[in-house]
N, C-alpha and C positions, 0 to 999 in steps of 0.2 A: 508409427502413427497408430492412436487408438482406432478403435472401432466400436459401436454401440455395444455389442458383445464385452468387451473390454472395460470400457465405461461401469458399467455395471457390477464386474468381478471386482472394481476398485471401488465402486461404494456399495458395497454387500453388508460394510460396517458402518456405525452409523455417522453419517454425516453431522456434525453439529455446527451452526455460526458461534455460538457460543458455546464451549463446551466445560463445563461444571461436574460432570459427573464422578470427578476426584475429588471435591471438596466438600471437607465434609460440615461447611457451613449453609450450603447449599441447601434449600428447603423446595425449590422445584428442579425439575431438568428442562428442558424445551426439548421438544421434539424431533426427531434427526428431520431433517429434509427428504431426503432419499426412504423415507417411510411412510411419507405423506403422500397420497393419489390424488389428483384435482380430476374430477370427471365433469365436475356441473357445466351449464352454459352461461355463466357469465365468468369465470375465472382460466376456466381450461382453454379457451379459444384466448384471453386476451397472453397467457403463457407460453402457446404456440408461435402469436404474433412476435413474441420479445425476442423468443431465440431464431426463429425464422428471418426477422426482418428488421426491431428496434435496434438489437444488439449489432446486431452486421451494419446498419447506416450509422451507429456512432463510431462502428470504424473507421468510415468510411470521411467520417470530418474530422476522427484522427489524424489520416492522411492529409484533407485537406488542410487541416492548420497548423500543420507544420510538429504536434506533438510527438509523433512518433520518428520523423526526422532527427526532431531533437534528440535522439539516443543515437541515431546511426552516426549523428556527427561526430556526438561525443566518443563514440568507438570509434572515429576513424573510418568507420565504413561511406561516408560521404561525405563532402567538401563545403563549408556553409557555415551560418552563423547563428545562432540561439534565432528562434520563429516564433511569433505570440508574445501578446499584449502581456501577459502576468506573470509571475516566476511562479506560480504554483501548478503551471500547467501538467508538470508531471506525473501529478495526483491523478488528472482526468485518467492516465492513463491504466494507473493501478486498480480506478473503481472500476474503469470496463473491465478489466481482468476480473476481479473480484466477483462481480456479477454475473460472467460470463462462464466463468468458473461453479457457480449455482446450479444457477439457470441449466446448464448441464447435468445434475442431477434429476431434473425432471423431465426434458424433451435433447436426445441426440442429437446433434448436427453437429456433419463432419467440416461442412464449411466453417461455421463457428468456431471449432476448436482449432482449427486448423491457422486460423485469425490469431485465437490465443497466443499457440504456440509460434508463432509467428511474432507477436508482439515481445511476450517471454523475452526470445533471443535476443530482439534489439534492445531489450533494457539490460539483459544480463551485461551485453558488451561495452555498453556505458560505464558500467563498475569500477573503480579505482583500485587501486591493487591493496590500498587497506580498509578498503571497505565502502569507502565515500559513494554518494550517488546524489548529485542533484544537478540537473543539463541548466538550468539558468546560473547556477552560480560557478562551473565549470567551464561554460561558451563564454559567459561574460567577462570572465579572469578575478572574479570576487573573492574574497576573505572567506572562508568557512567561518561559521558561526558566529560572523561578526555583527549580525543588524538582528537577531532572533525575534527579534522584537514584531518585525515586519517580514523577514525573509521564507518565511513557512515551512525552511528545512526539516524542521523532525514533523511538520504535520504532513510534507509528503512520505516521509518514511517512514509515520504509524500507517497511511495508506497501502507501501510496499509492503510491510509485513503482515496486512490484514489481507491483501489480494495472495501474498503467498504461502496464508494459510489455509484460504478456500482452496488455492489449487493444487496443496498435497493432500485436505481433506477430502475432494469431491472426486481429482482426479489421478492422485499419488503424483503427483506431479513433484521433484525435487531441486529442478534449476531453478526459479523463483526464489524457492526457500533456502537454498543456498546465497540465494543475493541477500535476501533479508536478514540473515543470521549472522552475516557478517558487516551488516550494516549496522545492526544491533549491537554486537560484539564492540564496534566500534566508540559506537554510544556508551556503551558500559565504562570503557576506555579511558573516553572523553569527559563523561560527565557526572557530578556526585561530589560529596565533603572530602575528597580525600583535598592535600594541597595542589596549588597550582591547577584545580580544575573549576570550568565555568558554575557556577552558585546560580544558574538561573534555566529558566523554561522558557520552550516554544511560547510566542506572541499567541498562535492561533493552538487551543488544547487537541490532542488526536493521538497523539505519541503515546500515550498514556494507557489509553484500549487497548492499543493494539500489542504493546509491552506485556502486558496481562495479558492477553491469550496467547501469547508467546511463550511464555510463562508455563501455560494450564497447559501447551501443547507438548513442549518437550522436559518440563520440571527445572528447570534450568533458574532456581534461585535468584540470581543476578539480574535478570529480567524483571522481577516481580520488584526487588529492593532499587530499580532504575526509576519504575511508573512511581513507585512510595516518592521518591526524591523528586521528582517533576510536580506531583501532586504537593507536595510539602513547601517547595520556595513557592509556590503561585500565588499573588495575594501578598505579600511581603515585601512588594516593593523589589524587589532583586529583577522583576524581567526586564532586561533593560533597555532603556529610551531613546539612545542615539542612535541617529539613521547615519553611521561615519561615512558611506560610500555617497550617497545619495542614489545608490541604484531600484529602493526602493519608495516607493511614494508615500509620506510622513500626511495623516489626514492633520489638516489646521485645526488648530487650539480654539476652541469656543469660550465666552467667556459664559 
């Protein structure tokens, strides 16, 4: 378990959300986090509130609605069936990470992280053994990458790898980002010109950010020429329109 002490020795370096300072197209940096002091009276109190209290009560409706379940089930860790109205809910759970993960470079709490890591574990164990991650289309018994159109697969998984890269940036954290890199790896995989793979992109755009800082984080080539191919069929008519399952909800044709 870290400790504030600890916290600290891991962001000694600079924290970046977007990190650029390898590129040498680059014409600004942004500033680390972890170097920035908020003292005034209208920012530093409402900061205090987020990790004290905002962050803790969204986990708190994690719990309640069933999101964070939805990983224990999928590990096996408990007996049940997909919970919540939307298949994207997985994403909810990556921004809290993500945030929470921040947010922690400004104000410690042991409670807080303590949630993180806690969250962390039950999505690590959802994992498929080649990489796969998504609890609605796992609980449901759905087709992988069959409705992209509507199913929001890679835009929960630009989420996962953007939550797990705040949290080896903020707090060396590497179970997260082990889920995500092989989530990614997957993608790699899966999708691109070569033959016999899908010619098309996530319905909702997101996979594409976070591919790029994937990218900027570990150099990893592949990653960067994934977002080019997502960015490149978008627009061309390729993202495709059949809803085959009907698991997800097709908005009516307007004339």
């Amino acid at each position: 378990m870290y400790t504030a002490a600890r916290c600290n020795e891991l962001s000694a370096g600079d924290v970046h959300v977007v990190d650029v300072r390898r590129s040498p197209y680059a014409r600004l940096v942004p500033v680390p986090l972890n170097k920035i002091v908020v003292k005034d009276q209208f920012w530093r109190p409402r900061i205090l509130n987020l990790v004290s209290k905002t962050l803790l009560l969204q986990y708190e409706f994690l719990e309640k609605t069933g999101r964070l379940d939805n990983f224990r089930v999928a590990s096996g860790k408990r007996v049940g069936s997909y919970v919540g109205r939307f298949w994207f809910n997985d994403s909810d759970v990556y921004k809290l990470a993500e945030a929470s993960s921040y947010a922690l470079t400004h104000v410690w709490s042991s409670e807080l992280y303590e949630k993180l890591v806690s969250a962390i574990r039950d999505v690590a164990g959802a994992q498929e053994p080649d990489g796969y991650i998504n609890t609605f289309v796992r609980l449901r018994g759905l087709g992988r990458w069959e409705n992209l159109a509507w199913s929001h697969e890679l835009y929960c998984g630009g989420h996962l790898i953007q939550a797990a890269i705040a949290a080896r940036r903020a707090l060396g954290d590497g179970t997260l980002f082990s889920v995500a890199t092989r989530f990614a790896n997957l993608l790699v995989e899966t999708f691109g010109h070569g033959e016999g793979k899908p010619r098309t992109a996530d319905g909702h755009p997101e996979v594409e950010m976070a591919l790029i800082e994937l990218y900027r984080e570990v150099g990893d080539r592949r990653y960067l020429d994934l977002a080019n191919f997502f960015v490149s069929v978008r627009g061309r008519g390729l993202v495709a329109q059949a809803n085959k399952s009907g698991a997800f909800p097709v908005p009516p044709h307007t004339s």
